[in-house]
LOLO-490650 format. One record per atom (N, C-alpha, C): residue number from 0; atom name; z, y, x negated. Coordinates in nm, 2 decimals. Example, Ala and Ser with C-alpha at 12.3 -4.5 7.8 and 13.67 -1.06 7.14 Angstrom:
% residues 2
SITE pos site     zz     yy     xx
SITE   0    N   0.78  -0.57  -1.32
SITE   0   CA   0.78  -0.45  -1.23
SITE   0    C   0.78  -0.33  -1.32
SITE   1    N   0.71  -0.22  -1.28
SITE   1   CA   0.71  -0.11  -1.37
SITE   1    C   0.79   0.00  -1.29
***
This chain:
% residues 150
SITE pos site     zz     yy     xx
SITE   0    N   9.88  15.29  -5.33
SITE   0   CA   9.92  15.16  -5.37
SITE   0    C  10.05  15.12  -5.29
SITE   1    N  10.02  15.02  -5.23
SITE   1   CA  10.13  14.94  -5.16
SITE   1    C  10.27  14.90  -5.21
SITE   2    N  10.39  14.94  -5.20
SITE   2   CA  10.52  14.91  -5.27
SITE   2    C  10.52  14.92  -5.37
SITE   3    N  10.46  14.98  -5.45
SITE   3   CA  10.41  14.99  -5.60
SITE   3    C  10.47  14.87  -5.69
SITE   4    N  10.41  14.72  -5.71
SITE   4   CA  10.43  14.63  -5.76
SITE   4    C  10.54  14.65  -5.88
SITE   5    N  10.64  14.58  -5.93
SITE   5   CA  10.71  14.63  -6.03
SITE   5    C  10.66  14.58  -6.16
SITE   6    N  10.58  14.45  -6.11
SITE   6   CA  10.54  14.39  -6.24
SITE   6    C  10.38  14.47  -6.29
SITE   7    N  10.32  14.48  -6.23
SITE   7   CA  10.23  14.63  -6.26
SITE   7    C  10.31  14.72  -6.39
SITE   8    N  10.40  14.80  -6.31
SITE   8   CA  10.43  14.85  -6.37
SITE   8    C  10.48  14.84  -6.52
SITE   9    N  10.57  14.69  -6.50
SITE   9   CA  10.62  14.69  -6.63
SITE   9    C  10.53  14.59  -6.69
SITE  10    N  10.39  14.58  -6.68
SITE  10   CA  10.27  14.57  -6.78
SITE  10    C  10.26  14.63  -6.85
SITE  11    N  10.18  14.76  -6.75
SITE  11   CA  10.15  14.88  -6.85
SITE  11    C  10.25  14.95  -6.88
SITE  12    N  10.37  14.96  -6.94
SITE  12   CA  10.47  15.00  -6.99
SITE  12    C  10.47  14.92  -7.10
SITE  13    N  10.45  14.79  -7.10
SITE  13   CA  10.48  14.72  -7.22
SITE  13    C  10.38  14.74  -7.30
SITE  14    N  10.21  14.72  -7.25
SITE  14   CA  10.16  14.76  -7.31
SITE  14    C  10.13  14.87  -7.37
SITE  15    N  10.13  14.98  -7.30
SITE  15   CA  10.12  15.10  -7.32
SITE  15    C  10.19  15.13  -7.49
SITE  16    N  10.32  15.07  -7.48
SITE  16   CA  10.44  15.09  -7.59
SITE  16    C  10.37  15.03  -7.67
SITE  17    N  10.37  14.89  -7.71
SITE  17   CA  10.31  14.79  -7.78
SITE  17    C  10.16  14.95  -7.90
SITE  18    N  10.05  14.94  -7.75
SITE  18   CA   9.96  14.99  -7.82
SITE  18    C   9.96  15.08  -7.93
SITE  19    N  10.10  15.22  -7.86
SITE  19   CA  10.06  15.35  -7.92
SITE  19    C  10.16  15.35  -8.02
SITE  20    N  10.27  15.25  -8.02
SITE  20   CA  10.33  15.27  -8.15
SITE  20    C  10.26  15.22  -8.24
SITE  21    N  10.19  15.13  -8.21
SITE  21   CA  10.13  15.08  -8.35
SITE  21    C  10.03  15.11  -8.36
SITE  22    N   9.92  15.18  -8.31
SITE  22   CA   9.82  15.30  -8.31
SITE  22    C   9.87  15.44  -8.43
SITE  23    N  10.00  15.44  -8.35
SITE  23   CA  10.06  15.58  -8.44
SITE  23    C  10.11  15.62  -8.53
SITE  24    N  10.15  15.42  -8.56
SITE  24   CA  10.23  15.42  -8.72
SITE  24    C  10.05  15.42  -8.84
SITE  25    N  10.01  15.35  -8.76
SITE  25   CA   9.88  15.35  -8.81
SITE  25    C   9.80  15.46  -8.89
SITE  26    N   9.80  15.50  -8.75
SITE  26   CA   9.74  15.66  -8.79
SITE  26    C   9.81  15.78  -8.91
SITE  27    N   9.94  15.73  -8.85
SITE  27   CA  10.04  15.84  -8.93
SITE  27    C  10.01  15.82  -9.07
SITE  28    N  10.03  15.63  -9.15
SITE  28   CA  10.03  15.60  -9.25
SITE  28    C   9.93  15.65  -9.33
SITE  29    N   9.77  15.67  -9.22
SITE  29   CA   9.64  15.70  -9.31
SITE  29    C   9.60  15.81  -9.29
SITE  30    N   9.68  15.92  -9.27
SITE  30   CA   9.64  16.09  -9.23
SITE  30    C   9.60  16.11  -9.33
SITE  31    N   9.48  16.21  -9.34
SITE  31   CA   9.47  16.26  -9.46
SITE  31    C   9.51  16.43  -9.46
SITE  32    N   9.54  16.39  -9.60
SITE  32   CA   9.65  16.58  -9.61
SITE  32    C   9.80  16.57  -9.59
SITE  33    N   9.85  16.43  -9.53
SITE  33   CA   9.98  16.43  -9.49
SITE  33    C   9.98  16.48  -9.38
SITE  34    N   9.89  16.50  -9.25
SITE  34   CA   9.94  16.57  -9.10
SITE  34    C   9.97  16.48  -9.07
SITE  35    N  10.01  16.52  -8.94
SITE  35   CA  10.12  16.49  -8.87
SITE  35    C  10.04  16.44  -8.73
SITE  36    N  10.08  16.34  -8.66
SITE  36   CA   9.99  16.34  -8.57
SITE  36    C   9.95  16.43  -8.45
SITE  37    N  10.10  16.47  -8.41
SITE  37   CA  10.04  16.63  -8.38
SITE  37    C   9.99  16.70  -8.43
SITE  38    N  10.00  16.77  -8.58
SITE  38   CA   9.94  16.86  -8.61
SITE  38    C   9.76  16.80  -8.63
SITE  39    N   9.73  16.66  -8.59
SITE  39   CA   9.59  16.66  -8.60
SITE  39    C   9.58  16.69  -8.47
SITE  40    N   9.63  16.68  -8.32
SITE  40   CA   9.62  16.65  -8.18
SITE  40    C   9.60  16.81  -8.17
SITE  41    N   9.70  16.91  -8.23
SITE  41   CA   9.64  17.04  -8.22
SITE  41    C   9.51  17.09  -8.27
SITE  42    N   9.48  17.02  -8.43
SITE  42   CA   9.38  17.08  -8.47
SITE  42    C   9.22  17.03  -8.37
SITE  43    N   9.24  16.89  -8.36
SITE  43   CA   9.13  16.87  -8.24
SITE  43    C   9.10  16.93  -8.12
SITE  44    N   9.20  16.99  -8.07
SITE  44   CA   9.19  17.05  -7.94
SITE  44    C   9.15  17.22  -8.00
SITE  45    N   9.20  17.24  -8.14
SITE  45   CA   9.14  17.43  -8.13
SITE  45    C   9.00  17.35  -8.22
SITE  46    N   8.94  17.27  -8.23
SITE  46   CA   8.81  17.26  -8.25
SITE  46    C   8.70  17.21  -8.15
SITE  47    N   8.78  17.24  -8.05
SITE  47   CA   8.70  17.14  -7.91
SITE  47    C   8.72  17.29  -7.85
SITE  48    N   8.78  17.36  -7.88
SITE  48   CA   8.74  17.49  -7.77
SITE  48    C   8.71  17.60  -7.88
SITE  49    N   8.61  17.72  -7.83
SITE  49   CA   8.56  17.82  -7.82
SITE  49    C   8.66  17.94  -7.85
SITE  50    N   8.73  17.96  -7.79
SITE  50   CA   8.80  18.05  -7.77
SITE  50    C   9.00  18.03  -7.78
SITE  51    N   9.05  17.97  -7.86
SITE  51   CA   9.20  17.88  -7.81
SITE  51    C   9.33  17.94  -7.86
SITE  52    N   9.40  17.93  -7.75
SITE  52   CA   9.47  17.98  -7.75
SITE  52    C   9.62  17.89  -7.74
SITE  53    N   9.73  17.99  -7.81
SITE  53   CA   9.84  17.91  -7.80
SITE  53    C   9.89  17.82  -7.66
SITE  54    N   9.88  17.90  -7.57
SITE  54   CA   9.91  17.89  -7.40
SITE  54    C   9.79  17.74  -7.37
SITE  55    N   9.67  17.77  -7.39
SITE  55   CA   9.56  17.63  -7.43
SITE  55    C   9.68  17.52  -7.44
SITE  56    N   9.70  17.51  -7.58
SITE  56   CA   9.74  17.43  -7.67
SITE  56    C   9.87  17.39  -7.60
SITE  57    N   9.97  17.47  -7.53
SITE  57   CA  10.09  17.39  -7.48
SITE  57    C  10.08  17.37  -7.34
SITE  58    N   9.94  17.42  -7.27
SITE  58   CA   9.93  17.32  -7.11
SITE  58    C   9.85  17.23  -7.14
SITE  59    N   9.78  17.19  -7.28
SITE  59   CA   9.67  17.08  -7.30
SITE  59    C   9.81  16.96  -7.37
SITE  60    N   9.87  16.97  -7.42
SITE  60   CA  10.00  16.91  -7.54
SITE  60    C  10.13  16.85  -7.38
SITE  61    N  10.17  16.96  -7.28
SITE  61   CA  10.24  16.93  -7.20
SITE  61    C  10.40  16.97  -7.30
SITE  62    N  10.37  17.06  -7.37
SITE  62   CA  10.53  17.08  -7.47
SITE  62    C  10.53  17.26  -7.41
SITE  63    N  10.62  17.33  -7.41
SITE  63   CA  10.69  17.45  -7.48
SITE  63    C  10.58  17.49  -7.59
SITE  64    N  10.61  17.64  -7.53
SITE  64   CA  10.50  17.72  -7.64
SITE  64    C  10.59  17.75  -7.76
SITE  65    N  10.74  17.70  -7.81
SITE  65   CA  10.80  17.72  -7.88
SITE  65    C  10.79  17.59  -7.97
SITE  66    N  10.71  17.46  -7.94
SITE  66   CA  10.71  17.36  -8.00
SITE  66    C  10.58  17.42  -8.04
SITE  67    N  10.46  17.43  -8.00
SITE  67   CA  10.33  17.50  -8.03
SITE  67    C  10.31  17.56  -8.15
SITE  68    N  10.43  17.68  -8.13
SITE  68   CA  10.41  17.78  -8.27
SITE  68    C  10.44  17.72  -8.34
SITE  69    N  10.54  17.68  -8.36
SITE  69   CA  10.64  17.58  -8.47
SITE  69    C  10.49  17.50  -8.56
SITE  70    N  10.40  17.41  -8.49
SITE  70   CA  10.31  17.37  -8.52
SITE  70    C  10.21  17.41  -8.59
SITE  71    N  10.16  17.56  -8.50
SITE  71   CA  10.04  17.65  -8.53
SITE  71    C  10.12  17.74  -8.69
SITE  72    N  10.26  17.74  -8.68
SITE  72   CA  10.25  17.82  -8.86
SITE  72    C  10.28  17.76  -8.90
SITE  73    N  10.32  17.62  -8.91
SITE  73   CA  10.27  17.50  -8.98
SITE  73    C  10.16  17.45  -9.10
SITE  74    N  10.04  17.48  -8.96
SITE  74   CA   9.89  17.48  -9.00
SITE  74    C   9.78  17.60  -9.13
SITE  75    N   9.92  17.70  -9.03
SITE  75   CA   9.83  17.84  -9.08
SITE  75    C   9.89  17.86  -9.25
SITE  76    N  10.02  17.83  -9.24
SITE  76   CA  10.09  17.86  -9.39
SITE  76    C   9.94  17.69  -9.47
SITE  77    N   9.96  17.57  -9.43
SITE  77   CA   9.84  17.53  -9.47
SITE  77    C   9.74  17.60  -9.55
SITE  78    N   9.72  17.65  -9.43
SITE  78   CA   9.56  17.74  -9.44
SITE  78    C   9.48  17.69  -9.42
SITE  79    N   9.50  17.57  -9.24
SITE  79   CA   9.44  17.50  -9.21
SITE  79    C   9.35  17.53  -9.05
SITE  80    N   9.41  17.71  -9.04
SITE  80   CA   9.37  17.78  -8.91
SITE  80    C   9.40  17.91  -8.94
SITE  81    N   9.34  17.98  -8.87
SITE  81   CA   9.29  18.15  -8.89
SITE  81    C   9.37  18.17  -8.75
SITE  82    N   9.42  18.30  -8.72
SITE  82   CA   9.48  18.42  -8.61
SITE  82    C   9.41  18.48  -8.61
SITE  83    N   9.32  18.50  -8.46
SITE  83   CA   9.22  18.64  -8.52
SITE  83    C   9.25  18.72  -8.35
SITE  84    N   9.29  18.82  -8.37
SITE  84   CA   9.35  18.91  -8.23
SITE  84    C   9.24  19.00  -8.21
SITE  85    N   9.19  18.93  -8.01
SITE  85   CA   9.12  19.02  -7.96
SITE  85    C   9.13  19.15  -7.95
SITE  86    N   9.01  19.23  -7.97
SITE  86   CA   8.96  19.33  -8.02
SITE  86    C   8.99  19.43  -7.88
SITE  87    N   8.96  19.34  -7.76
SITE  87   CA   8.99  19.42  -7.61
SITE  87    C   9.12  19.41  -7.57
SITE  88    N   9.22  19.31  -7.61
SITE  88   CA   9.35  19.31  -7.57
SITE  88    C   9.43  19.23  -7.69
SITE  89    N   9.53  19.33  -7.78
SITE  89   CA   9.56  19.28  -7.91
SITE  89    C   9.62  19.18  -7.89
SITE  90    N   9.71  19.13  -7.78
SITE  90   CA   9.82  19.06  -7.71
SITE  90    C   9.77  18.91  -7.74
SITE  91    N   9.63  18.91  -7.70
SITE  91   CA   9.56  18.76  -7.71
SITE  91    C   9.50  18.76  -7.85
SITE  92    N   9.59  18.61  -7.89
SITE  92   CA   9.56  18.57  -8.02
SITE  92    C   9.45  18.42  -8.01
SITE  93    N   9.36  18.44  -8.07
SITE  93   CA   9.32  18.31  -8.06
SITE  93    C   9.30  18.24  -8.21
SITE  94    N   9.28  18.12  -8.22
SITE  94   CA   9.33  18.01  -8.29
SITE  94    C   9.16  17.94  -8.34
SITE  95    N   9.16  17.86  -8.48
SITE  95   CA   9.05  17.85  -8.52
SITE  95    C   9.02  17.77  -8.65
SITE  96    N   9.01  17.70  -8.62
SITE  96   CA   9.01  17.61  -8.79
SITE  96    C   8.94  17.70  -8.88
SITE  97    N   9.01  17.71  -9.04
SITE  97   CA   8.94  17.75  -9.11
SITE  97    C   8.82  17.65  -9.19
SITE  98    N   8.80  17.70  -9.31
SITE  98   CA   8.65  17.58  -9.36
SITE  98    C   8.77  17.45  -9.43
SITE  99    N   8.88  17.48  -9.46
SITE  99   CA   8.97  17.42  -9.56
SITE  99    C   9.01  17.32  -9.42
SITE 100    N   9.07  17.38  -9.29
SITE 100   CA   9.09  17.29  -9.17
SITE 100    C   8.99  17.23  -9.14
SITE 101    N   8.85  17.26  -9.14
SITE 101   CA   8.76  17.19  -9.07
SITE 101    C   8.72  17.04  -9.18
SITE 102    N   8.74  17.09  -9.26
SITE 102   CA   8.70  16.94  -9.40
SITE 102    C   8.84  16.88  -9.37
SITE 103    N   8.93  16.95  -9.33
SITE 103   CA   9.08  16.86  -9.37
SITE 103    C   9.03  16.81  -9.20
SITE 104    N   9.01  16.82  -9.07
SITE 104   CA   9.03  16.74  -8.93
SITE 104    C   8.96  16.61  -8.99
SITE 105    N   8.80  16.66  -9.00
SITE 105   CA   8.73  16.62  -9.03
SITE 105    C   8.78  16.45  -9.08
SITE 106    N   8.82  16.48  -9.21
SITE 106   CA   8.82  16.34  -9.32
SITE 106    C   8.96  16.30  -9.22
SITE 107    N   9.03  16.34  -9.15
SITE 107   CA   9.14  16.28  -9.03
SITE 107    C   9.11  16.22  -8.93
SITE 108    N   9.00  16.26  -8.89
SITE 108   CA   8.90  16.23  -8.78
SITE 108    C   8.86  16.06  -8.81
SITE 109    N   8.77  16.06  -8.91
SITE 109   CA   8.72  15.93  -8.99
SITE 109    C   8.83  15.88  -8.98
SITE 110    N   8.96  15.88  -9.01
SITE 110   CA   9.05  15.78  -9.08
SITE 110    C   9.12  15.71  -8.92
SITE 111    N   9.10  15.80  -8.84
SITE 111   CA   9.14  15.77  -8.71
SITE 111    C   9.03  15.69  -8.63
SITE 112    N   8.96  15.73  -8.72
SITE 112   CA   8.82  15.61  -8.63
SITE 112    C   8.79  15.49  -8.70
SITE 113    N   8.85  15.48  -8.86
SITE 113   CA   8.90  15.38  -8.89
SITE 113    C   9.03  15.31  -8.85
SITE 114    N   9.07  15.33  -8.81
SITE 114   CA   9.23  15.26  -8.75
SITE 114    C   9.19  15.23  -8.64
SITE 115    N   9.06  15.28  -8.54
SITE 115   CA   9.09  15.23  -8.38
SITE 115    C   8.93  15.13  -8.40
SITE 116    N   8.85  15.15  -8.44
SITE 116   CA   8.74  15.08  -8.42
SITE 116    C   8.77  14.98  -8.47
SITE 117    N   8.80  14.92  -8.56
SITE 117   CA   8.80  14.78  -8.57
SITE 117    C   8.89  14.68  -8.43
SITE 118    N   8.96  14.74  -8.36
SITE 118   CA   9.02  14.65  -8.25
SITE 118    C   8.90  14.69  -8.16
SITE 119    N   8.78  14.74  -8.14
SITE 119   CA   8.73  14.75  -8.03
SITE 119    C   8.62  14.65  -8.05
SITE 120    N   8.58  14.61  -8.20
SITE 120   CA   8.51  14.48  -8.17
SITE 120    C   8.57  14.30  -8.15
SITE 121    N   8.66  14.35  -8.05
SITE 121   CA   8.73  14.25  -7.97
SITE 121    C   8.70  14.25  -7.80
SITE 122    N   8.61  14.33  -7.83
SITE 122   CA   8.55  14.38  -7.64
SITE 122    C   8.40  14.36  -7.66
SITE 123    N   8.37  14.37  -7.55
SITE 123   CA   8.22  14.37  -7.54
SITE 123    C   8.24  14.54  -7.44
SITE 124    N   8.10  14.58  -7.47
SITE 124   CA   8.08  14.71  -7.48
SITE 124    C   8.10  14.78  -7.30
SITE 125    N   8.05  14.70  -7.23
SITE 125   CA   8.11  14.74  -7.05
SITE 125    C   8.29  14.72  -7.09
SITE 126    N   8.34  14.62  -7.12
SITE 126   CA   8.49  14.66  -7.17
SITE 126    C   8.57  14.75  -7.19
SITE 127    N   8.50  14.79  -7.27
SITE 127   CA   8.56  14.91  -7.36
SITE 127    C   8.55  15.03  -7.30
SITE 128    N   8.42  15.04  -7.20
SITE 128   CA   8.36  15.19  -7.12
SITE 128    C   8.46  15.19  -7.00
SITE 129    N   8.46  15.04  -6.95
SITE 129   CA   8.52  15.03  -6.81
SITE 129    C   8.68  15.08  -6.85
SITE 130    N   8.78  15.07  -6.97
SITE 130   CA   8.87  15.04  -7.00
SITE 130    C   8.92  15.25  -7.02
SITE 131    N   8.79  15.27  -7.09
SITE 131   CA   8.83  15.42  -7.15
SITE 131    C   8.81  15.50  -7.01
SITE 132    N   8.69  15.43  -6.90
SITE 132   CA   8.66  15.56  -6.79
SITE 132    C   8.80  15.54  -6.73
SITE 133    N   8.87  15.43  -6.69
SITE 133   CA   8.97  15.42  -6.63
SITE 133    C   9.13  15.50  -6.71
SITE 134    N   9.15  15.49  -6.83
SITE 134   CA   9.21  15.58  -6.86
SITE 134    C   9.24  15.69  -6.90
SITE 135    N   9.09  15.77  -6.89
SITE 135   CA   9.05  15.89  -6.87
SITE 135    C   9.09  15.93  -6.72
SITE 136    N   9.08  15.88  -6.61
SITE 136   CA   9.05  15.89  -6.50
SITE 136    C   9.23  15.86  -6.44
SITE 137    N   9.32  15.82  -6.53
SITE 137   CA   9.44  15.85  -6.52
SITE 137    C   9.48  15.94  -6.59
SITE 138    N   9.47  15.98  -6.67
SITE 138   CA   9.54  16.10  -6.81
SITE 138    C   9.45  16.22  -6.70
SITE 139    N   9.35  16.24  -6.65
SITE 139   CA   9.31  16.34  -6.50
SITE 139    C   9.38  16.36  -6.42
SITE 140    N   9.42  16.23  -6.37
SITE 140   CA   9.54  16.26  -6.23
SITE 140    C   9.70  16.28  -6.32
SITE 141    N   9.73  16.27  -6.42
SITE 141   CA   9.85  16.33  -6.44
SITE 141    C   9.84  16.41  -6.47
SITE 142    N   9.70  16.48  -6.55
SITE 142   CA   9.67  16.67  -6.56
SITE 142    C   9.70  16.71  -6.45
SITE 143    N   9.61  16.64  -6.38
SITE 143   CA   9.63  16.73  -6.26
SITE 143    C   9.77  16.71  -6.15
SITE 144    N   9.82  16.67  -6.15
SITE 144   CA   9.93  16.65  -6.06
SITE 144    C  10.03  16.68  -6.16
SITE 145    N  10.06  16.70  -6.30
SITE 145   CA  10.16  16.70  -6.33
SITE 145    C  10.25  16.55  -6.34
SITE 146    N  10.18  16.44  -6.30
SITE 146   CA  10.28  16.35  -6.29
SITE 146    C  10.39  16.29  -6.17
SITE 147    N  10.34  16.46  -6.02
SITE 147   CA  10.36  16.39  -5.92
SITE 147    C  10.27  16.30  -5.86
SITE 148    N  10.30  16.20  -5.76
SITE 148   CA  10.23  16.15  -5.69
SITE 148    C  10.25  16.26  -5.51
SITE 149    N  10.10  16.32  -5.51
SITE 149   CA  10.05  16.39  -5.40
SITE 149    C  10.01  16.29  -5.33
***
């Protein structure tokens, strides 16, 4: 990108802000169980993987594995995730919704797809794909770069 436009920039900044606060107050308001929007952003991510680990969870989040734990016994005093330490190296703990977390993401899940779908039938459906592949395809290049520009 050429001179990097400033007013570009301070679009998607305004928008960006605009969106996710009031996305978040949204979401916050209608959590079920009382989580936290982190503590759902963790439990989605140890239900989206196999095997997850704390270390997972703070290069997927971009926080301190000291903000992580804080979260994960959070959850666990809940009794909304299980510790279960590999059998070949005790060192690695991995992470795991229990059945009480999986009904509690779950009914969080719904209430978050109640809060965002209703603004998506204000698009038509190339909209909304073209809209998500493109912000997918940035939240990629800041994984992967970290947020420099290579």
């Amino acid at each position: 990108m050429k001179g990097e436009p400033q007013h570009w920039i301070d679009r998607y900044v305004d928008a960006y802000m605009g969106v996710t606060r009031q996305i978040n107050a949204q979401i916050r308001d209608n959590m079920a169980e009382g989580l936290t929007n982190d503590q759902f952003l963790i439990m989605r991510l140890i239900n989206s993987q196999e095997l997850c680990t704390s270390t997972f969870l703070a290069e997927a989040v971009a926080v301190g594995k000291s903000s992580i734990t804080a979260i994960i016994n959070r959850l666990a005093e809940a009794e909304f995730i299980d510790r279960t330490r590999d059998e070949n190296d005790r060192r690695q703990v991995y992470l795991s919704l229990t059945e009480k977390g999986r009904s509690t993401y779950h009914a969080a899940e719904k209430q978050v797809q109640e809060v965002i779908s209703p603004y998506f039938s204000h698009f038509e459906e190339q909209d909304i794909e073209k809209f998500i592949t493109m912000f997918e395809k940035l939240a990629l290049l800041m994984q992967e770069t970290g947020g420099r520009n290579n």
